[in-house]
C-alpha positions as CSV (number, residue, x, y, z in Angstrom):
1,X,0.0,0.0,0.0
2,X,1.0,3.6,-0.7
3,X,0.8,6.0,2.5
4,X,-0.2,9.7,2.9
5,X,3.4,10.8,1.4
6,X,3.7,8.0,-0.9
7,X,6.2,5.9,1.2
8,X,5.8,2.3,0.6
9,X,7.9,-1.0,1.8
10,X,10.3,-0.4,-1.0
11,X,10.3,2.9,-3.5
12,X,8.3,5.3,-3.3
13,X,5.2,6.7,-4.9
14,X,4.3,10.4,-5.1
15,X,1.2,11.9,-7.2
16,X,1.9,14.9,-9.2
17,X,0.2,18.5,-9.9
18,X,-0.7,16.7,-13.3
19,X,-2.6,13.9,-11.2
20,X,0.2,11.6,-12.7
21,X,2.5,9.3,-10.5
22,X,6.1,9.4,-10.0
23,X,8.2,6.5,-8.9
24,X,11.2,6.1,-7.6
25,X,13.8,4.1,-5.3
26,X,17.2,3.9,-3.3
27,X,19.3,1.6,-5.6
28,X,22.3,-0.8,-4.7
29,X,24.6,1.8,-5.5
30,X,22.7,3.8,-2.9
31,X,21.5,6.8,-5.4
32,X,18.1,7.8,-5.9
33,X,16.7,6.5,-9.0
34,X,13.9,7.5,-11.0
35,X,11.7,5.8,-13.5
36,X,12.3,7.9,-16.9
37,X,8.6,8.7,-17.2
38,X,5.8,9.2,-15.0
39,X,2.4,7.1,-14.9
40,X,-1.1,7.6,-15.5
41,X,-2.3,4.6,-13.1
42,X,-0.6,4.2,-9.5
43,X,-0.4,0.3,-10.0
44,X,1.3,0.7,-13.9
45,X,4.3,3.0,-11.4
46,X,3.4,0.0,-8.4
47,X,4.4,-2.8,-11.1
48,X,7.5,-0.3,-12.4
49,X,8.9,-0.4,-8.7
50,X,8.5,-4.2,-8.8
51,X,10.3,-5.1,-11.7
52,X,13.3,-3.0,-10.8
53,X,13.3,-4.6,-7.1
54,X,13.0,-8.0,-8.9
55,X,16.0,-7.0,-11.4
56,X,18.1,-5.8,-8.0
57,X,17.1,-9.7,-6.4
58,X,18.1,-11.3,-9.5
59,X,21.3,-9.4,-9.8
60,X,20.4,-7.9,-13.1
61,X,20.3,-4.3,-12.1
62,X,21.6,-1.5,-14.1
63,X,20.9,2.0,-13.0
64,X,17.6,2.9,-15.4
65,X,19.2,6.3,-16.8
66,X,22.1,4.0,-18.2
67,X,19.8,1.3,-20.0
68,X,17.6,4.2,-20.8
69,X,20.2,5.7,-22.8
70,X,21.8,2.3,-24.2
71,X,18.1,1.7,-25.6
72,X,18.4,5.2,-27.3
73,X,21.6,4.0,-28.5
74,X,20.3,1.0,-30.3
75,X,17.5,2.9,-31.4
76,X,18.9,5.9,-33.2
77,X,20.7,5.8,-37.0
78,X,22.9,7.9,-37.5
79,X,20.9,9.9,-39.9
80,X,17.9,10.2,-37.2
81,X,21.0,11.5,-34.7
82,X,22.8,13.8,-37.1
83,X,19.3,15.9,-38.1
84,X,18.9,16.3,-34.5
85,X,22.1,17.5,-34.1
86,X,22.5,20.1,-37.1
87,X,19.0,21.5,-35.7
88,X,19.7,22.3,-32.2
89,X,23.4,23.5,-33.7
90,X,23.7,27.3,-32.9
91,X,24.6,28.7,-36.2
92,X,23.6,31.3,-38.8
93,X,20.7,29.8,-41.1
94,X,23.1,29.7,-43.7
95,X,25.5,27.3,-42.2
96,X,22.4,25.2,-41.2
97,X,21.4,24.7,-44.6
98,X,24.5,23.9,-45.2
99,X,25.0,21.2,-43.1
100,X,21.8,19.6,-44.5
101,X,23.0,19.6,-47.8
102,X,26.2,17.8,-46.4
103,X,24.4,15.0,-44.2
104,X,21.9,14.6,-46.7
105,X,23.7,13.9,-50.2
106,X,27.3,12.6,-49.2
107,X,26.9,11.4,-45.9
108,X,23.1,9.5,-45.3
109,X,23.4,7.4,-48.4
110,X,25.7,5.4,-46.8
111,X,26.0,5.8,-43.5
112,X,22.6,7.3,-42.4
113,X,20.6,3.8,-41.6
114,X,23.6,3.0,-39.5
115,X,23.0,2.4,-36.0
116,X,25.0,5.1,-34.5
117,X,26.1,3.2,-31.6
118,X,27.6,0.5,-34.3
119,X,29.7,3.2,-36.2
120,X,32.9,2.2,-36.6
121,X,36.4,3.6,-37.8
122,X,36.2,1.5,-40.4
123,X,33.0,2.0,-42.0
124,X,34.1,5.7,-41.6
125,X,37.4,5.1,-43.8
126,X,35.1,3.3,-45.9
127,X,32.6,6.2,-46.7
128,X,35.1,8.8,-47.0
129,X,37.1,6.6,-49.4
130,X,33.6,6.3,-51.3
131,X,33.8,10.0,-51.6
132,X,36.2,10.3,-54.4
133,X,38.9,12.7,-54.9
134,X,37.5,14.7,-57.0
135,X,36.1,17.2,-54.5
136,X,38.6,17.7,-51.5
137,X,37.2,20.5,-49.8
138,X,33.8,19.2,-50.5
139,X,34.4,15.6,-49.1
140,X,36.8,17.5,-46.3
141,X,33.5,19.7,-45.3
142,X,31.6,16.5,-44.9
143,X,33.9,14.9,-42.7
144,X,34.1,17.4,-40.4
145,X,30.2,17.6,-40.4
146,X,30.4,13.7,-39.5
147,X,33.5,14.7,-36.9
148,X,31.4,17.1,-34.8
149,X,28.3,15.1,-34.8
150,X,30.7,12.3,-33.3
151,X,32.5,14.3,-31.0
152,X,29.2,15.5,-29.3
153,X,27.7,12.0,-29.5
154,X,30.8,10.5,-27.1
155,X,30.0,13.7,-24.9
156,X,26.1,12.1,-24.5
157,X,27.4,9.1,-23.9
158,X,26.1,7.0,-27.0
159,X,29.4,6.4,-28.5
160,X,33.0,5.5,-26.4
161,X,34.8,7.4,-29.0
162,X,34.9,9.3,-32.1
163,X,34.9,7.2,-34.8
164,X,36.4,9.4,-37.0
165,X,40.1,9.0,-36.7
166,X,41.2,9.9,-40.3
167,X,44.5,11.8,-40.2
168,X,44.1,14.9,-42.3
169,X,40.9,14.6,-43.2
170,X,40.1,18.0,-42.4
171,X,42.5,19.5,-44.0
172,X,42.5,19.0,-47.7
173,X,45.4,20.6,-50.0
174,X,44.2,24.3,-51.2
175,X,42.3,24.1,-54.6
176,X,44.4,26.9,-55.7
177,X,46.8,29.3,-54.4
178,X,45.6,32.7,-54.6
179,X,47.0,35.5,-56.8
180,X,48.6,38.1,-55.5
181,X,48.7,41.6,-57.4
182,X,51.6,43.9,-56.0
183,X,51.1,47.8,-55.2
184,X,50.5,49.1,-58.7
185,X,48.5,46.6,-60.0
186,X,45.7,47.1,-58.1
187,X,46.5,51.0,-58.5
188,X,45.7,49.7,-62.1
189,X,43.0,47.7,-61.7
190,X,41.2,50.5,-59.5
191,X,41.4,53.0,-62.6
192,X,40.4,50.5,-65.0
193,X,37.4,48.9,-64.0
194,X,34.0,50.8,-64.0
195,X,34.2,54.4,-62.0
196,X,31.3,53.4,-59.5
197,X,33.2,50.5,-58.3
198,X,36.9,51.9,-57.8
199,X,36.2,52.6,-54.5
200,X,35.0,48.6,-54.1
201,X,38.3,47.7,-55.5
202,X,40.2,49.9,-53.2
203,X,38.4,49.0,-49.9
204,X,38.7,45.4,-51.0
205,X,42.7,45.5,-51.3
206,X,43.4,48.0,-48.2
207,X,40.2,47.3,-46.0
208,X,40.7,43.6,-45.7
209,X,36.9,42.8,-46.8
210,X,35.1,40.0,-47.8
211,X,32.3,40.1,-50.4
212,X,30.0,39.6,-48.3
213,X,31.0,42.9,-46.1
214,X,32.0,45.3,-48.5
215,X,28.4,44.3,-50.8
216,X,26.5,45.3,-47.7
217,X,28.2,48.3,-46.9
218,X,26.3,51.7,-46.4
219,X,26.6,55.0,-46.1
220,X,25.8,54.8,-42.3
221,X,29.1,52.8,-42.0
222,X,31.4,55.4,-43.3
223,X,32.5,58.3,-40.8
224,X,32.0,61.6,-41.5
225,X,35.7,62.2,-42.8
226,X,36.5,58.8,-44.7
227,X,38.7,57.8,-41.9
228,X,37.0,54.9,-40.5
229,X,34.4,51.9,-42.1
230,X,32.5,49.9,-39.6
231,X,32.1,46.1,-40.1
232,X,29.2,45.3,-38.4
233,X,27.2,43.3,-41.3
234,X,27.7,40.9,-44.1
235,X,25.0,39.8,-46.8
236,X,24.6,35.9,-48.2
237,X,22.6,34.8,-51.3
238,X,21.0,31.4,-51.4
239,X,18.5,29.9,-53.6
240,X,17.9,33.3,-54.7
241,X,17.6,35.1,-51.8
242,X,20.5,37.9,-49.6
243,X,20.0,37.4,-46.3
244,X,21.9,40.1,-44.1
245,X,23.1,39.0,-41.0
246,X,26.5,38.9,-38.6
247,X,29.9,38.6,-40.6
248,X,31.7,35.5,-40.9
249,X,33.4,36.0,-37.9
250,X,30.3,36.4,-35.7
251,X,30.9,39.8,-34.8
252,X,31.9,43.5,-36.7
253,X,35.1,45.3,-36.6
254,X,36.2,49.1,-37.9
255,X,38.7,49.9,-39.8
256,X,40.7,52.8,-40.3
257,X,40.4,53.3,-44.3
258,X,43.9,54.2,-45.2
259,X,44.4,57.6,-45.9
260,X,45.9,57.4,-49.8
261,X,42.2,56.2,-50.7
262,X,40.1,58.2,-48.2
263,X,39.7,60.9,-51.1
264,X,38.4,57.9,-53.5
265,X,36.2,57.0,-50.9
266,X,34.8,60.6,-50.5
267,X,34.3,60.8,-54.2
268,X,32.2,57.7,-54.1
269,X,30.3,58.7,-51.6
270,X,29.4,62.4,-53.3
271,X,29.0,60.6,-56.7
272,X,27.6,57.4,-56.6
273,X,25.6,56.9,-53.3
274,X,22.1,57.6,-53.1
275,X,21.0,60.0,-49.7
276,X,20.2,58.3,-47.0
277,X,22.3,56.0,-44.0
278,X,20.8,53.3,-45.9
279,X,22.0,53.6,-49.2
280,X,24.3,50.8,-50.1
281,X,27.8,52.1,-51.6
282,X,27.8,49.3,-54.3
283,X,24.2,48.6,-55.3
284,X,23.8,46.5,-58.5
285,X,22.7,48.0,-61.5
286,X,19.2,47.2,-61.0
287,X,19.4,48.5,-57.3
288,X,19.5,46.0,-54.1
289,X,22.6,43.6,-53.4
290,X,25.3,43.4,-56.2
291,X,25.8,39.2,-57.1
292,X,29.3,38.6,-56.7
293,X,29.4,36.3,-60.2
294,X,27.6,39.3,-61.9
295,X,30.8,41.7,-60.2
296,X,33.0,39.4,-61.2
297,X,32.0,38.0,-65.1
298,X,30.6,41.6,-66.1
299,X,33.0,44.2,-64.4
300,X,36.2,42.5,-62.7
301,X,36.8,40.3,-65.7
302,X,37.0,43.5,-68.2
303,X,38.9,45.2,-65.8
304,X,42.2,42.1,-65.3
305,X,42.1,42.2,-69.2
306,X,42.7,45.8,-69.5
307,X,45.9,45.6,-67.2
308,X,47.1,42.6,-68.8
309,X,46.3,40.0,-65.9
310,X,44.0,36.7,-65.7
311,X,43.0,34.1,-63.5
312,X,42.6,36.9,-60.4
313,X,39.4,36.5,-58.2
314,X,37.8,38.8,-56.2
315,X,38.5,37.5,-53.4
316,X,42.5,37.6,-54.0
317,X,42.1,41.1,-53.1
318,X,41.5,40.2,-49.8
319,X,44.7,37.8,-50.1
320,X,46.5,40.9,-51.0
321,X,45.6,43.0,-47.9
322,X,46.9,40.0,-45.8
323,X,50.2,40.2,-47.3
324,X,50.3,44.4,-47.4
325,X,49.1,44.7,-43.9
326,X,51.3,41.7,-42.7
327,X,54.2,43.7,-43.6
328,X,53.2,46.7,-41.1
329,X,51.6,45.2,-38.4
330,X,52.2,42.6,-36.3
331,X,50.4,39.1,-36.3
332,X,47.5,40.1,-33.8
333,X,47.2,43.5,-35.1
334,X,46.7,41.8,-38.8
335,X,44.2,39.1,-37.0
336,X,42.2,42.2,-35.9
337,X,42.2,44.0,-39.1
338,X,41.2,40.9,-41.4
339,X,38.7,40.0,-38.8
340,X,39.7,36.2,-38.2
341,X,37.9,34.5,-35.2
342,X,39.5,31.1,-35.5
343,X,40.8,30.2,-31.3
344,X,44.3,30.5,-32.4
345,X,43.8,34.1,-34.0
346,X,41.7,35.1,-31.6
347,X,44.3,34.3,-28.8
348,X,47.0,36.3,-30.7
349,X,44.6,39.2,-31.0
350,X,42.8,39.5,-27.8
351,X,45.3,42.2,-26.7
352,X,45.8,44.3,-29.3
353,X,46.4,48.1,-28.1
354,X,43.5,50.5,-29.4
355,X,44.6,53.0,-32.0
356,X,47.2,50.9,-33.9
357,X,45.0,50.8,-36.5
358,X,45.1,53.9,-37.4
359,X,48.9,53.8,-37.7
360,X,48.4,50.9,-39.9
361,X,46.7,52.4,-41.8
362,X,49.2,54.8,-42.3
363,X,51.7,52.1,-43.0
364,X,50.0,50.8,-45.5
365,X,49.6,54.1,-47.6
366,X,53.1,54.8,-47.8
367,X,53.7,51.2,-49.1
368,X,51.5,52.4,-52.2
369,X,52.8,55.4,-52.1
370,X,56.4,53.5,-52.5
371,X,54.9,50.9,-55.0
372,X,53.6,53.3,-57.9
């Protein structure tokens, strides 16, 4: 029988505010233990209590959280596990979707009906071989998809370890080794591309931006004098769609514009930039976010043929303001510029002094002034 409080000869019952019962009992290991649901009916908890008593006299027992959990792990594929894990991830949308597109073409079709608790290092090194080598970076993105979802299932107890052991996995070779214009180059390839996107070709190489943050960038994140741009947005296009959100990094950053192309800047601004804090500096034609295949087929293109250069990206530009600023400041303050937020950079650049930027900045314009 079940007292007043619930006490009985062995466990104990208690009824809850929902009018549903709650069982639990002092184990061998002298813990509290609780059943891992709670009961409509006090004799469906009653016969609960008995068959853990009668598991405990039969020297069967296992704590219930533990064979709770080994059940899940039977239970759960890795796919099941995986879409789980990649929705409770905190990331930006865009990442998510990414990591959906990873799980579901290159890693459920073979591992995904999986039992996750039977994943091996083997069948691992046996997907990722399956992968090719076609697509390093692709195949290396994938891996380290599969390497997280691991890593957090040995932290919940459902594997012993990460089954994904493969030595460089992660880091694939680089596709291609970026191109990097010297001083006057990009002097050149500033005059010779379109007027209204100089200034986008000037930031790019001194400013340290990425597409994504200098194709957002509005007239509410230039100072009054030119002096300083502040990083506190980047823009994404998927299926479609921009999406403005957080830079890559997580978080913005100013930087002191150089002073050689502060005037440039100005001009832009007076010339090309509708009123308003708004107004982005480099709309597309058609007004609204500038596609950075449209920048690069229909104006960048033109502009590397007219000084005589090919195979340049955009994005070198940003390559080249790693080397330039490199050469002035040191490896925190360039960190801090370029806005890295990998642990290692971050480490270097948590202690940068204020207001070396600036004279960074300066640095940097007397290396063009030196290199034209």
């Amino acid at each position: 029988m079940v007292g007043k409080r619930g006490h009985r000869g062995w466990g104990y019952l208690r009824q809850l505010p929902s009018k549903r019962f709650q069982a639990s009992y002092i184990g061998p290991d002298l813990l509290r233990h609780t059943a891992p649901t709670t009961f409509g009916a006090r004799i469906d908890a009653e016969g609960w209590l008995a068959d853990e008593r009668r598991k405990i006299e039969l020297d069967v027992w296992t704590p219930p959280a533990q064979r709770v959990a080994e059940s899940r792990a039977k239970a759960v594929t890795v796919a099941e596990y995986a879409a789980d894990w990649i929705e409770h991830r905190n990331v930006k949308p865009r990442t998510r979707s990414a990591y959906r597109d990873s799980l579901r073409l290159h890693i459920e079709p073979k591992l995904g009906a999986v039992a996750l608790k039977n994943l091996s290092s083997a069948a691992v090194r046996s997907w990722f071989s399956g992968l090719g080598t076609e697509h390093p970076r692709r195949n290396s993105h994938a891996y380290g998809l599969l390497h997280a979802i691991c890593a957090t299932a040995v932290q919940d107890g459902l594997l012993t370890s990460n089954p994904c052991a493969i030595r460089g996995a992660m880091n694939p070779p680089r596709k291609r080794d970026p191109i990097i214009l010297d001083v006057s180059e990009v002097a050149d390839l500033a005059d010779a591309i379109v007027p209204r996107l100089k200034a986008l070709v000037l930031i790019s190489a001194w400013c340290a931006t990425r597409w994504s943050e200098v194709s957002e960038l509005r007239r509410k994140d230039v100072d009054a004098d030119c002096e300083v741009i502040t990083i506190s947005r980047a823009v994404t296009r998927r299926d479609g769609e921009y999406r403005v959100d957080t830079p890559k990094s997580g978080k913005g950053r100013t930087v002191v514009v150089p002073p050689h192309i502060r005037a440039d800047l100005r001009h832009h601004l007076d010339t090309y930039v509708q009123p308003g804090p708004e107004a982005l500096l480099f709309p597309a034609a058609g007004g609204g976010h500038m596609n950075d295949r449209v920048f690069s087929r229909e104006y960048f293109a033109d502009a590397l043929k007219a000084i005589g250069r090919q195979g340049v990206r955009g994005h070198d530009l940003r390559h080249f303001a790693g080397t330039q600023i490199a050469r002035v400041g040191n490896l925190a303050e360039s960190m801090a510029r370029m806005g890295h937020s990998t642990v290692r950079a971050s480490l270097l650049y948590q202690q940068v002094v204020t207001g070396r930027d600036a004279a960074i900045a300066d640095a940097l314009s007397q290396l063009a002034t030196e290199g034209q």
